[in-house]
C-alpha positions as CSV (number, residue, x, y, z in Angstrom):
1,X,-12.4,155.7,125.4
2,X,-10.6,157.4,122.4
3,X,-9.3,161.2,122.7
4,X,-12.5,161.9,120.2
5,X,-15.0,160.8,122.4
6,X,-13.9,161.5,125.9
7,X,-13.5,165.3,124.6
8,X,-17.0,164.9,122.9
9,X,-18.2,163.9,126.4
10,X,-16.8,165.7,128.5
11,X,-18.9,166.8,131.6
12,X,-17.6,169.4,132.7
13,X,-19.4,172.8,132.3
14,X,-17.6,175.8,130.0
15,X,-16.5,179.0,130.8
16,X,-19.9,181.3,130.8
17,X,-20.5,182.4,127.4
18,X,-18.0,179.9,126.0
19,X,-19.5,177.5,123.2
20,X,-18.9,173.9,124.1
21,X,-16.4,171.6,121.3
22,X,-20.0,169.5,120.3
23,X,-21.9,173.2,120.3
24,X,-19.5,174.9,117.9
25,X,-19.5,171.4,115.6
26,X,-23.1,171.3,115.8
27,X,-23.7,175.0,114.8
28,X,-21.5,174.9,111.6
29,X,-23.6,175.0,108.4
30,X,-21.1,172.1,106.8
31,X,-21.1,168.7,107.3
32,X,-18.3,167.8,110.3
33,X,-17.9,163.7,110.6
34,X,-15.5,162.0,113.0
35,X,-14.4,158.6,112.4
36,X,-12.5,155.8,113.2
37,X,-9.9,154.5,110.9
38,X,-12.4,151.6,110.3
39,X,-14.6,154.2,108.7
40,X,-17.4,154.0,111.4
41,X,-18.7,157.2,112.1
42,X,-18.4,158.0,115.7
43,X,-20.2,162.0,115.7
44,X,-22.1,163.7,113.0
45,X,-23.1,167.2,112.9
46,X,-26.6,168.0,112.2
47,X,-25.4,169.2,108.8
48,X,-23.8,165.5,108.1
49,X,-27.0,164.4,109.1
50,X,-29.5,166.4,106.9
51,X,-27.5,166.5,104.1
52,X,-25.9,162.9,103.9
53,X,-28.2,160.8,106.9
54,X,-24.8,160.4,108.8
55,X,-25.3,159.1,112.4
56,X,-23.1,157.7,114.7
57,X,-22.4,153.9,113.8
58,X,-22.9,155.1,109.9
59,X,-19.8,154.2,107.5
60,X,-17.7,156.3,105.5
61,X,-17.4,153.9,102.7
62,X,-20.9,153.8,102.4
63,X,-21.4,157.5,102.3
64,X,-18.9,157.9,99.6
65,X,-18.9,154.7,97.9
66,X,-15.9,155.6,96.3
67,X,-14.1,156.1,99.5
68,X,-11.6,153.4,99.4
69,X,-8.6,154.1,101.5
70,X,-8.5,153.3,104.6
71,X,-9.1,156.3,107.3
72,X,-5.2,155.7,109.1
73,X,-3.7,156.8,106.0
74,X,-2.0,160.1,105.8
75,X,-4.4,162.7,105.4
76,X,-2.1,163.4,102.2
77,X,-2.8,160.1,100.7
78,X,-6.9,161.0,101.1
79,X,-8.5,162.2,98.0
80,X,-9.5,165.8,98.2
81,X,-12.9,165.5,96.4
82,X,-15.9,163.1,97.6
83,X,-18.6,162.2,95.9
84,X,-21.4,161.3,98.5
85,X,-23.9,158.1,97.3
86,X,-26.5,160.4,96.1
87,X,-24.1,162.3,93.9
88,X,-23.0,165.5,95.9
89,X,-19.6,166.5,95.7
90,X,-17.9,168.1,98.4
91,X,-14.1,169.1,99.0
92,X,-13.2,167.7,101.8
93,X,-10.6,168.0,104.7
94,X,-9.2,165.7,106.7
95,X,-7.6,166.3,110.1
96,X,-5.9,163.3,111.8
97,X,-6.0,162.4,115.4
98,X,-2.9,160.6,117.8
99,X,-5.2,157.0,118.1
100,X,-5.8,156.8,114.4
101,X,-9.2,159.0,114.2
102,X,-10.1,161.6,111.9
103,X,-12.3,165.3,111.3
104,X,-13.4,165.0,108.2
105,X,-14.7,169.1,107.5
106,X,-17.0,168.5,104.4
107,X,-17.6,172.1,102.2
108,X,-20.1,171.6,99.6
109,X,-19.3,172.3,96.3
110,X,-21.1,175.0,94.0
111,X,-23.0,173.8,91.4
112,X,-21.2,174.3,88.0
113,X,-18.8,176.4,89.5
114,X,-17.0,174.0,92.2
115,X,-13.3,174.1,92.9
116,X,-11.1,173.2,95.9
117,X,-9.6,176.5,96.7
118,X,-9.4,180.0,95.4
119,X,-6.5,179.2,93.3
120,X,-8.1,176.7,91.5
121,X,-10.4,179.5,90.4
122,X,-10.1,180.9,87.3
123,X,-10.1,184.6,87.4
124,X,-11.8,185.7,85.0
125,X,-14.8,183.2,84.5
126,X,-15.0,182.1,88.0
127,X,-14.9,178.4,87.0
128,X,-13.0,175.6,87.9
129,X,-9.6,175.4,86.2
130,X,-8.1,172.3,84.8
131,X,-6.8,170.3,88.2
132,X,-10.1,171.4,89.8
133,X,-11.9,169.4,86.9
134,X,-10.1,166.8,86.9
135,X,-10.1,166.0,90.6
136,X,-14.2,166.3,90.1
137,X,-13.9,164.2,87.5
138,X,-11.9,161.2,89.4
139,X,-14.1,161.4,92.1
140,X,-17.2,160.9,90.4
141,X,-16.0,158.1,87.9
142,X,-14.7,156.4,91.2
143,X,-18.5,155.9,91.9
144,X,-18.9,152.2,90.6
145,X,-22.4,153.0,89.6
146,X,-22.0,156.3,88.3
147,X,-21.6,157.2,84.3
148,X,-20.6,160.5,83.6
149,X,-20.0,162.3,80.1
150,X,-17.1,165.2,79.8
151,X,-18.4,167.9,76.9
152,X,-15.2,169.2,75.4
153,X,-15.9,172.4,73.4
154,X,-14.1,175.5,71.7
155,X,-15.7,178.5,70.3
156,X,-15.8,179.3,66.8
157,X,-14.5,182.2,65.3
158,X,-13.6,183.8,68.9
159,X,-10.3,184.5,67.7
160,X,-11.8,186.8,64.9
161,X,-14.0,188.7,67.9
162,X,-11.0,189.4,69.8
163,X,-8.7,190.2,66.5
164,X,-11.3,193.0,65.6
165,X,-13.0,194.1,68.7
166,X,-10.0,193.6,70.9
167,X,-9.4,191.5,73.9
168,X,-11.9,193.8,76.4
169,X,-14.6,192.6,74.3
170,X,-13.2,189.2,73.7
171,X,-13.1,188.7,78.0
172,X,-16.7,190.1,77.8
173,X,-17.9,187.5,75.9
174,X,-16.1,184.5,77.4
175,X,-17.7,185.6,80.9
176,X,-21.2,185.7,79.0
177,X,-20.5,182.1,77.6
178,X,-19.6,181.0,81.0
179,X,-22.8,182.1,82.2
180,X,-24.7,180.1,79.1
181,X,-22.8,176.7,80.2
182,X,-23.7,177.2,84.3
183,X,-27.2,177.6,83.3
184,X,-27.1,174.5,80.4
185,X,-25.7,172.1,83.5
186,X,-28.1,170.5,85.8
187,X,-27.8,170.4,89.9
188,X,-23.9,169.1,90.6
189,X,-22.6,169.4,87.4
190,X,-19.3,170.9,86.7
191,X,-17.8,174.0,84.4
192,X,-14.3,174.6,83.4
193,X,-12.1,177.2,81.9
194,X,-9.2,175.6,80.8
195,X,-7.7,178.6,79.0
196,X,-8.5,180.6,76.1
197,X,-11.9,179.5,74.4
198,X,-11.5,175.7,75.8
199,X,-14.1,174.7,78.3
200,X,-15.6,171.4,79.7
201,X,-18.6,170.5,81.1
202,X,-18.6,167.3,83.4
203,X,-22.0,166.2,83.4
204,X,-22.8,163.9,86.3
205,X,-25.8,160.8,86.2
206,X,-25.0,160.5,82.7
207,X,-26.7,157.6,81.9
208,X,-30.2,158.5,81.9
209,X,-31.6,158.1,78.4
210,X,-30.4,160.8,76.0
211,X,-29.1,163.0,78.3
212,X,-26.0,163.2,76.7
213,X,-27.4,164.3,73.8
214,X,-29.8,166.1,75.2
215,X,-27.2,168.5,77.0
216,X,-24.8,168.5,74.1
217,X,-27.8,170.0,71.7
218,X,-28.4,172.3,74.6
219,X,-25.0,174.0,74.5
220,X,-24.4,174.0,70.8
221,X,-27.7,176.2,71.3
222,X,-27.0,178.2,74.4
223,X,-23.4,179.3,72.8
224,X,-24.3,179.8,69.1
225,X,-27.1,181.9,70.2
226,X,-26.4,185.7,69.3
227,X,-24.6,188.2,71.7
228,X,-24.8,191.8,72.4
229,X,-21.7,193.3,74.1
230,X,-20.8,197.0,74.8
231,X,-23.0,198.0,71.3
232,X,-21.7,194.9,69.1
233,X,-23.6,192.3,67.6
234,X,-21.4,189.1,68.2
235,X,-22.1,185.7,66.4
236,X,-19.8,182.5,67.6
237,X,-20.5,179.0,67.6
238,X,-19.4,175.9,69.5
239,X,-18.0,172.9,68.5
240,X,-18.3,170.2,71.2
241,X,-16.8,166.9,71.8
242,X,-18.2,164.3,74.3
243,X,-17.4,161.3,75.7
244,X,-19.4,159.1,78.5
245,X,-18.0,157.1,80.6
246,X,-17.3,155.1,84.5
247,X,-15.1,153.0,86.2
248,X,-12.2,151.7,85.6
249,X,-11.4,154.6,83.2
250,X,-8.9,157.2,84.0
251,X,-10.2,161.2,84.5
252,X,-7.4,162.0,81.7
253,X,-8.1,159.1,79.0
254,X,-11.9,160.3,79.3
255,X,-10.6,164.0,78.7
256,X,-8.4,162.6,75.9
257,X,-11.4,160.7,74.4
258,X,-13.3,163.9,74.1
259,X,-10.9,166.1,72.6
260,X,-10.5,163.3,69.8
261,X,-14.9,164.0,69.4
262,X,-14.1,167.9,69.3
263,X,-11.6,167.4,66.6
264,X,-14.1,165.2,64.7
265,X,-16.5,168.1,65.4
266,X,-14.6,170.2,63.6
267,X,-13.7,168.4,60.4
268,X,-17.4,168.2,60.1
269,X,-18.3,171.9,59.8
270,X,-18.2,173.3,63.2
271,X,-21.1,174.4,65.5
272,X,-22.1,170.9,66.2
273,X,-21.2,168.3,68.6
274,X,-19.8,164.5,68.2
275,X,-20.0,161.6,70.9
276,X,-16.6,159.5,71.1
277,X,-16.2,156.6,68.8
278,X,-13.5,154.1,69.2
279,X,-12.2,154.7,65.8
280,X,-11.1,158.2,66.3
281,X,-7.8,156.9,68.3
282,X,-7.0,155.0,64.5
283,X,-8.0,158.2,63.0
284,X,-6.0,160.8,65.0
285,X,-3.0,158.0,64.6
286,X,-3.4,158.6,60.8
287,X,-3.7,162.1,60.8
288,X,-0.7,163.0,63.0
289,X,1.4,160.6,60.6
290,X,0.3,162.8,57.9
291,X,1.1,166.0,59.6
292,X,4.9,164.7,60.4
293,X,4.7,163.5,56.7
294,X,3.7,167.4,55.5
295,X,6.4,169.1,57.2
296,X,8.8,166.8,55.6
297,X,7.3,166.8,51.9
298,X,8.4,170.4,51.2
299,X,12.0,170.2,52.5
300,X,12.0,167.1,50.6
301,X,10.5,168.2,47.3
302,X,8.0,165.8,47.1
303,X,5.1,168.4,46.2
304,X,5.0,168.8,42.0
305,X,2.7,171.0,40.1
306,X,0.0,169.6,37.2
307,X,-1.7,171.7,35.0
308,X,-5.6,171.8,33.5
309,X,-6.0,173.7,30.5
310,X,-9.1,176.0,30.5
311,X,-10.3,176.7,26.9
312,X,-11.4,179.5,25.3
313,X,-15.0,179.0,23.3
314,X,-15.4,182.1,21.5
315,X,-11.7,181.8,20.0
316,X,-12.0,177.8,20.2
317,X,-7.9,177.9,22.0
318,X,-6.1,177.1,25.2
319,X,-5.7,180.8,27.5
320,X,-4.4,179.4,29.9
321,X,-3.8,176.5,32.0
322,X,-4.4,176.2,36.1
323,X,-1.7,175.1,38.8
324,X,-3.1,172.2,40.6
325,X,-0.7,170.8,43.4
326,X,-0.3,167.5,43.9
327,X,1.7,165.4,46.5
328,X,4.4,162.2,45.6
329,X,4.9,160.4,48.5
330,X,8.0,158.2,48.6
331,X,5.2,155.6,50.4
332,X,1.9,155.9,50.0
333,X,2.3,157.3,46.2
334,X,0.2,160.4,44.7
335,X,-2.0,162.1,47.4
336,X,-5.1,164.3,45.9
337,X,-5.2,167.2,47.6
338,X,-8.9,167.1,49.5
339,X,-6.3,164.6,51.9
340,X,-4.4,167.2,52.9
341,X,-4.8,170.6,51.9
342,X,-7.3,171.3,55.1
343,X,-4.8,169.9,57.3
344,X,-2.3,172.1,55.8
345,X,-4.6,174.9,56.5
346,X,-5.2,173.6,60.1
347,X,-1.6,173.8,61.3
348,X,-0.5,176.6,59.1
349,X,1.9,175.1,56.3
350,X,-0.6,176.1,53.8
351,X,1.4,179.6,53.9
352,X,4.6,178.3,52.5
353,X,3.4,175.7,50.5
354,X,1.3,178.4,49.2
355,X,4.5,180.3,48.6
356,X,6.4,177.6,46.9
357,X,3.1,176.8,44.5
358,X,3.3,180.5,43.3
359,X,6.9,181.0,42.7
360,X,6.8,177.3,40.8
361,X,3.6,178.5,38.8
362,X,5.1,181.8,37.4
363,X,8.7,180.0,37.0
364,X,7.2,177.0,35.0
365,X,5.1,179.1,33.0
366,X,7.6,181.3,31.7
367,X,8.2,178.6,28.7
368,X,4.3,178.8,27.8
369,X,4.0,180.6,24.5
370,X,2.0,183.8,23.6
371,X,-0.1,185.2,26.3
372,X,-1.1,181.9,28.6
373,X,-2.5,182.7,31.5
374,X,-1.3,180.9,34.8
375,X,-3.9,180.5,37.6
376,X,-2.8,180.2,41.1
377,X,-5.6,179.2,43.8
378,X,-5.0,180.9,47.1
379,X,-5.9,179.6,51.1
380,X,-8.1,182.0,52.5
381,X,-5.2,181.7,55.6
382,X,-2.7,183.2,53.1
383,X,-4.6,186.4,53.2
384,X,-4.4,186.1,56.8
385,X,-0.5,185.7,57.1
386,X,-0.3,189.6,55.4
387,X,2.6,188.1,53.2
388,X,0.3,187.1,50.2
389,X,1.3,190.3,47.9
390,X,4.8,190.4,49.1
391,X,5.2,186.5,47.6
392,X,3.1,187.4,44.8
393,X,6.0,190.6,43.6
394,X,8.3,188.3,44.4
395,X,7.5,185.4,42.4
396,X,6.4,188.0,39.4
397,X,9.9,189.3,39.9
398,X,11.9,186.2,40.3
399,X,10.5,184.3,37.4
400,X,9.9,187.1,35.1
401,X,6.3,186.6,34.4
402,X,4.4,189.8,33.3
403,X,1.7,190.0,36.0
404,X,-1.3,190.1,33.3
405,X,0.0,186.3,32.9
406,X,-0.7,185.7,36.4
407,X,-4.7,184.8,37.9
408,X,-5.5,184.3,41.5
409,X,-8.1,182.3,42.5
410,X,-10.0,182.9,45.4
411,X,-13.3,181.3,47.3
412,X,-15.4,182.9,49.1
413,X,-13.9,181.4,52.4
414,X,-11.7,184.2,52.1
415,X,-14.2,186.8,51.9
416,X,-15.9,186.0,55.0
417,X,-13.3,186.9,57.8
418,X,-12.0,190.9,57.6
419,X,-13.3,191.4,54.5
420,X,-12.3,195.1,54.0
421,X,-8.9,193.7,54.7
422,X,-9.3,191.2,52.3
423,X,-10.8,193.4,49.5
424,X,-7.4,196.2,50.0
425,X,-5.4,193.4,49.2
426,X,-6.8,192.1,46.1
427,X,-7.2,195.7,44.5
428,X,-2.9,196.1,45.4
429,X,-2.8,192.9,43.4
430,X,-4.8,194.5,40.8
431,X,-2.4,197.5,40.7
432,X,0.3,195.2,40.0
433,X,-1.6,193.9,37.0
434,X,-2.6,190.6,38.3
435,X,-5.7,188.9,37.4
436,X,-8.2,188.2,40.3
437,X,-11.4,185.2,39.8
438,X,-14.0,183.7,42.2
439,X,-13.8,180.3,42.0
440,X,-16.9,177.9,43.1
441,X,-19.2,180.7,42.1
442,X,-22.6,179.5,43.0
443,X,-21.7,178.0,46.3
444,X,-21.7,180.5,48.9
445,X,-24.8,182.5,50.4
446,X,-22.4,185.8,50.3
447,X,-21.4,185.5,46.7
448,X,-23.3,188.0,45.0
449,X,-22.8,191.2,47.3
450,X,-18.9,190.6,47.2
451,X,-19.3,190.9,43.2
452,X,-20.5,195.0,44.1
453,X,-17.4,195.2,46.9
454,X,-14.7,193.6,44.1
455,X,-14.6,193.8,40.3
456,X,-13.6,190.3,39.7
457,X,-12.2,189.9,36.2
458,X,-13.7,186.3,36.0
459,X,-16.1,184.0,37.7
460,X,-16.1,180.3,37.8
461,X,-19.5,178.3,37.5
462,X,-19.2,175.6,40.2
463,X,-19.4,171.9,38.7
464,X,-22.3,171.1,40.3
465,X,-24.3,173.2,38.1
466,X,-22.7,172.1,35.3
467,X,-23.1,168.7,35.9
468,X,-26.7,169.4,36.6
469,X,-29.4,168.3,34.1
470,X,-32.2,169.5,36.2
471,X,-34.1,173.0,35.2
472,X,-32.7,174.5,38.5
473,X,-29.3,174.1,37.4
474,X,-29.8,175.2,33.8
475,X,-31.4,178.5,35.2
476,X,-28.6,179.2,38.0
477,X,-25.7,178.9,35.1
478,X,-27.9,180.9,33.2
479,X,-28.2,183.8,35.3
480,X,-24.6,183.7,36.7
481,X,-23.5,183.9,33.0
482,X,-25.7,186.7,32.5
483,X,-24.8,188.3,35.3
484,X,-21.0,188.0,34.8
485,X,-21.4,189.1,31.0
486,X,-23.5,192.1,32.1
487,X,-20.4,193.2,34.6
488,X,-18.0,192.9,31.6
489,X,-16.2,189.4,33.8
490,X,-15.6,186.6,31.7
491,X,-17.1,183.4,32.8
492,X,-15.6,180.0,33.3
493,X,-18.0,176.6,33.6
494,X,-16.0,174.1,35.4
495,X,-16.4,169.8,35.0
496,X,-17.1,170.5,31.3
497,X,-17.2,166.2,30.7
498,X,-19.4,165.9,27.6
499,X,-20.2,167.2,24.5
500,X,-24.1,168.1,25.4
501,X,-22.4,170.2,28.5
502,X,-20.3,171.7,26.3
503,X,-22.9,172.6,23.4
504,X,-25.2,173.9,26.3
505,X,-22.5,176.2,27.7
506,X,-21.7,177.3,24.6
507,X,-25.7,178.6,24.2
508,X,-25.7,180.3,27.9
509,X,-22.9,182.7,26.8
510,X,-20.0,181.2,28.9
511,X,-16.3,182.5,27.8
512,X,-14.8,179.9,29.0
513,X,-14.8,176.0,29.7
514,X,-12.5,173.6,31.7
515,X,-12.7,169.7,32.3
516,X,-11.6,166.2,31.0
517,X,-13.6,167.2,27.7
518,X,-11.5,169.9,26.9
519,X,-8.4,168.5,28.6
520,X,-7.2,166.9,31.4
521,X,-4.5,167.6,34.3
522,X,-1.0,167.4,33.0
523,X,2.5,167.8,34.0
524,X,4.4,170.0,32.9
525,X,6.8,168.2,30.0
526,X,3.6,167.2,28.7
527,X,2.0,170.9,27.9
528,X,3.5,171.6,24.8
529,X,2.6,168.0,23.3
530,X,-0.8,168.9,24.2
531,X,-0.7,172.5,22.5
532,X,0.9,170.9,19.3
533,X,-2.0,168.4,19.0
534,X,-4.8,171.0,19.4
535,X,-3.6,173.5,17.2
């Protein structure tokens, strides 16, 4: 008879009013097991046996089918988490007896909210932090027949909530989004915190039909949903990445696998989810070659400036010509810039090749004769680095181009985070003498109340509605030109490719065109060839 048992039966009576060893086991509200290091159960509180159907003679493996060590290991060696057959996870406790026996003290974790100790807590969600998760997470994949889906997710614009409302407001509303993901999860799943905006959802029994989906639409939904916090009105979104998987794979390639989905997530437009493809690895390969390739192109000169001439039809001459950037790399030859002008943006180069495109812009078109007009688009995220009318003075300064020679470009992106921000610098651009134009006029759902906030000094007709032949797009260009004229802006129609789009622009009251019709990009040594032919 093993220590275990003999204690377990022991005969004699306790002190009066003293509990006996199986009366304290029995009374506790968590499951207790004792077993040998065969994994046969030997006792079972009444706990073990209402919540598992653990009896004497049961086996641990079976329990927790993916209970595969052996019970005479070192209670170090055990996992912490285990995930019972019907897919209840408990953190577990092992304490090992002198003939190779063990307590097993099972604590039941919380749904959506589980973690092994207080310090795996995050303080101020209340979810499980990262080594919480994943220890959930290995446990359940070691279930041969479970499938499980991680939902990776960040929340859009948060930064711009905490940037303006401050960080009170900002912990506010990660507490509320918190709550939003507990109640998306069904019984046993798991939430995460694992900093900042970043959360996961480990979603257990994954493999019923469209559940994935199912739950992914739900917290796209749940988060996006409007919040009200301490008198603001706050509107976020979620992007969310999942992947689905079971055993063999590991808790951290899963992860991995997910946060490849949340990037595709992104790229596609934010506030939506993706489910993990196996050609996001090649994609993700590909992009981080091209970042490494970006921070090398500007030390390395490989960035060059074309020009497109934009054409004056009232006067019938050239005013100007726009800076378009293009990339010469040693390898892979000319990149356009929709390749990487968003990844630029992403990781922040934007703001210095930003820099570098306006001091080349005003340098280069110093030997333009007359009045020519240089135009110089801007990244909404240059606004955002405070430094954009600082490079602006300086490249005026440096290159000795009068500011009237100098046009900005702007979209609306740049309108639609801090806006009054936005707004005080372009009218300080303004005071220098600068030019300021929306370009992709048309576009945006925004575009026509920032006309009242800003006195543009031209507008840009999107292509699109050139291109158009449809009475929709005839109307729109007609009532943007109208409305431009009527404001005193000149107006630009952009993708100008025929002569019939250029006859109908001329009708509508457009100032100015620019596309291959009128002339095509062009380097530099080739602008005044092209001015002595059109003259």
């Amino acid at each position: 008879m093993n220590v275990i048992t003999s204690f377990l039966n022991k005969t004699e009576t306790p002190a009066p009013g003293v509990p006996s060893f199986e009366q304290i086991l029995a009374l506790l509200p968590r499951p207790v097991l004792v077993a040998g290091s065969d994994g046969i159960v030997i006792y079972a509180n009444a706990s073990a046996e209402a919540s598992l159907g653990a009896v004497a003679g049961s086996d641990v493996h079976q329990l927790f089918p993916g209970f595969a060590l052996g019970l005479a290991s070192m209670p170090g060696a055990l996992p912490t988490v285990l995930v019972s057959k019907d897919a209840q996870s408990f953190d577990a406790a092992f304490v090992a007896f002198g003939d190779g026996h063990f307590l097993i003290d099972l604590r039941p974790a919380i749904d959506a909210r589980s973690t092994n100790s207080a310090n795996d807590l995050d303080e101020l969600t209340g979810l499980s932090r990262r080594n919480a998760l994943l220890s959930h997470l290995s446990a359940a994949l070691s279930l041969a027949s479970s499938s499980v889906a991680v939902h990776c997710l960040d929340l859009d614009r948060f930064k711009m909530v905490n940037d303006t409302l401050g960080h009170a407001v900002g912990d506010l509303l990660l507490k509320k989004v918190a709550d939003r993901l507990t109640a998306a999860c069904r019984q046993g799943d798991i939430v995460a915190r694992l900093g900042g905006d970043e959360f996961v959802v480990l979603q257990k029994n994954a493999g019923d039909e469209g559940a994935v989906d199912t739950l992914a639409s739900r917290i796209v939904d749940l988060v996006g949903r409007t919040y009200v916090i301490n008198g603001h009105t706050i509107n976020i979104a979620a992007s969310v990445g999942v992947a689905a998987g079971a055993n063999p794979i590991e808790a951290r390639d899963l992860l991995r696998n997910g946060d490849l989905a949340l990037y595709e997530a992104k790229k596609a437009g934010r506030g939506r989810y993706r489910v993990f493809e196996s050609g996001m690895d090649a994609n993700l390969l590909k992009r981080r070659e091209m970042e490494i390739d970006l921070r090398r192109a500007l030390a390395l000169k490989q960035f060059k400036l074309n020009y497109q001439p934009f054409f004056n039809v009232t006067t019938n001459k050239v005013d100007g010509f726009e800076a378009l950037l293009r990339w010469q790399h040693p390898v892979k030859g000319d990149i356009p810039p929709l390749s990487f002008v968003s990844l630029a943006e992403e990781n922040g180069l934007i703001v210095k090749i930003g820099e570098w495109v306006m001091r080349t812009a005003c340098m280069e078109a110093m030997s333009w004769p007359g009045e020519m007009v240089v135009a110089v688009n801007v990244s909404p995220l240059q606004f955002k680095a405070d430094t954009l009318l600082e490079t602006v003075a300086s490249a005026l300064q440096r290159s000795g181009l009068p500011a009237h020679r100098l046009e900005i470009e702007i979209t609306e992106g740049a309108l639609l985070d801090d806006t009054d921000n936005v707004i005080q610098t372009l009218n300080a651009l303004r005071d220098l003498g600068v030019k300021i134009s929306m370009d992709d006029f048309g576009t945006g759902y925004s575009s026509l109340s920032y006309l009242q906030k800003f006195p543009f000094n031209k507008i840009k007709i999107d292509r699109s509605f050139v291109a158009g032949d449809d009475a929709d797009s005839e109307a729109i260009l007609r009532a943007i030109a109208s409305l431009g004229t009527s404001l005193g802006m000149a107006i630009t129609a952009e993708g100008v490719e025929t002569a019939e789009q250029l006859a109908r622009i001329r009708g509508e009251r457009c100032t100015h065109v620019q596309g291959y019709l009128t002339g095509r990009p062009m380097g530099k040594d080739q602008i005044p060839a092209f001015l002595a032919q059109i003259v």
